[in-house]
PABA-413242 format. One record per residue (C-alpha): x, y, z; residue number from 1; residue in three letters. Coordinates in nm, 2 decimals. Last residue first. Example, Ala and Ser with C-alpha at 12.3 -4.5 7.8 and 13.67 -1.06 7.14 Angstrom:
BEGIN
R       u       v       w  num  residuo
R    1.37   -0.11    0.71    2      SER
R    1.23   -0.45    0.78    1      ALA
REM end
This chain:
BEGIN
R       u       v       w  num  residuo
R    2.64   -6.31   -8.20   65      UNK
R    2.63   -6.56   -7.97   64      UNK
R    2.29   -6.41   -7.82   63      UNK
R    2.40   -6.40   -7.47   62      UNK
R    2.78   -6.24   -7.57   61      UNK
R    2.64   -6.04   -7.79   60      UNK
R    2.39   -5.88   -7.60   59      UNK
R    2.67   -5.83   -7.32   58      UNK
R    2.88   -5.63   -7.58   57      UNK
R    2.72   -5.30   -7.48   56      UNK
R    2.75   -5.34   -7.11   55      UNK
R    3.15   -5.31   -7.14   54      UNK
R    3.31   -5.49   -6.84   53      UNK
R    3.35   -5.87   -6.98   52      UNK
R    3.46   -5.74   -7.34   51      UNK
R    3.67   -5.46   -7.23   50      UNK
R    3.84   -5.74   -7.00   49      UNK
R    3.89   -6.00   -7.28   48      UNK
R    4.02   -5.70   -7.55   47      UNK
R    4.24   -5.58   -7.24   46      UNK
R    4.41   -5.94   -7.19   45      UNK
R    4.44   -5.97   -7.57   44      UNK
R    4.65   -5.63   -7.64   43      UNK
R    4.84   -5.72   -7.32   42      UNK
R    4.89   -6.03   -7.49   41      UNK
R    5.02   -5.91   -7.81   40      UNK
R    5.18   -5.60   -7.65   39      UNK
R    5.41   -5.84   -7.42   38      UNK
R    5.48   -6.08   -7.76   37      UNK
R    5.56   -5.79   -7.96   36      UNK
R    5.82   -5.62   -7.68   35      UNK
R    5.97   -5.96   -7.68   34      UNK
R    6.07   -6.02   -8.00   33      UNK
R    6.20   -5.66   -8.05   32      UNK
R    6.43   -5.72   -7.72   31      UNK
R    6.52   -6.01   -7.92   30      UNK
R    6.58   -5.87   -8.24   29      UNK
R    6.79   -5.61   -8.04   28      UNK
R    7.03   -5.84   -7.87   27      UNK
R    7.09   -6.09   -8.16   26      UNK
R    7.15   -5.74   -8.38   25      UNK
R    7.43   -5.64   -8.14   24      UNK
R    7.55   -5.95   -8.10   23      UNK
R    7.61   -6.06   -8.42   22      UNK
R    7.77   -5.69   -8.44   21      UNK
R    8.00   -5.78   -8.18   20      UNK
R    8.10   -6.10   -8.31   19      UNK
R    8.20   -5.93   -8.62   18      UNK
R    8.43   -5.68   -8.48   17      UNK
R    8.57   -5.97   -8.26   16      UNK
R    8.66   -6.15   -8.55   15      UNK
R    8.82   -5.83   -8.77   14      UNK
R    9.01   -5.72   -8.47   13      UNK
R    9.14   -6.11   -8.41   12      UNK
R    9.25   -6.10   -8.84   11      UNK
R    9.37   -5.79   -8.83   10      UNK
R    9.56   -5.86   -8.48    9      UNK
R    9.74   -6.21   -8.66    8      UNK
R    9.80   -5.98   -9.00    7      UNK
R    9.98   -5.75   -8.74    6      UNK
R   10.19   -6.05   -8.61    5      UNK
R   10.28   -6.18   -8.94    4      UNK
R   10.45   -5.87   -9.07    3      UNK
R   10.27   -5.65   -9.33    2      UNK
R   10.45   -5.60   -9.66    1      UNK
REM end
């Protein structure tokens, strides 16, 4: 039979194990959150440019089509 005092350091081990993991994976979605919202705009900044610089879309742009 354990005593109480290792059942007390289970119990903290098992608590901080968790807490670690929670933040682990809080750390990581985020990052992941992040890096999609940076390559989202980047990704609509360079479609905008492209379509300012590129002669070929100009006709478009005039005509609205």
């Amino acid at each position: 039979m354990m005593s109480l005092r290792v059942k007390r350091l289970l119990r903290w081990l098992f608590v901080l194990s968790i807490l670690a993991g929670a933040g682990y994976v809080g750390y990581h979605a985020y990052r992941y959150a992040v890096d999609a919202v940076v390559m989202r705009i980047k990704r609509d900044i360079k479609d905008k440019v492209f379509g300012v610089i590129n002669p070929l879309r100009w006709p478009k742009k005039f005509l609205g089509l």
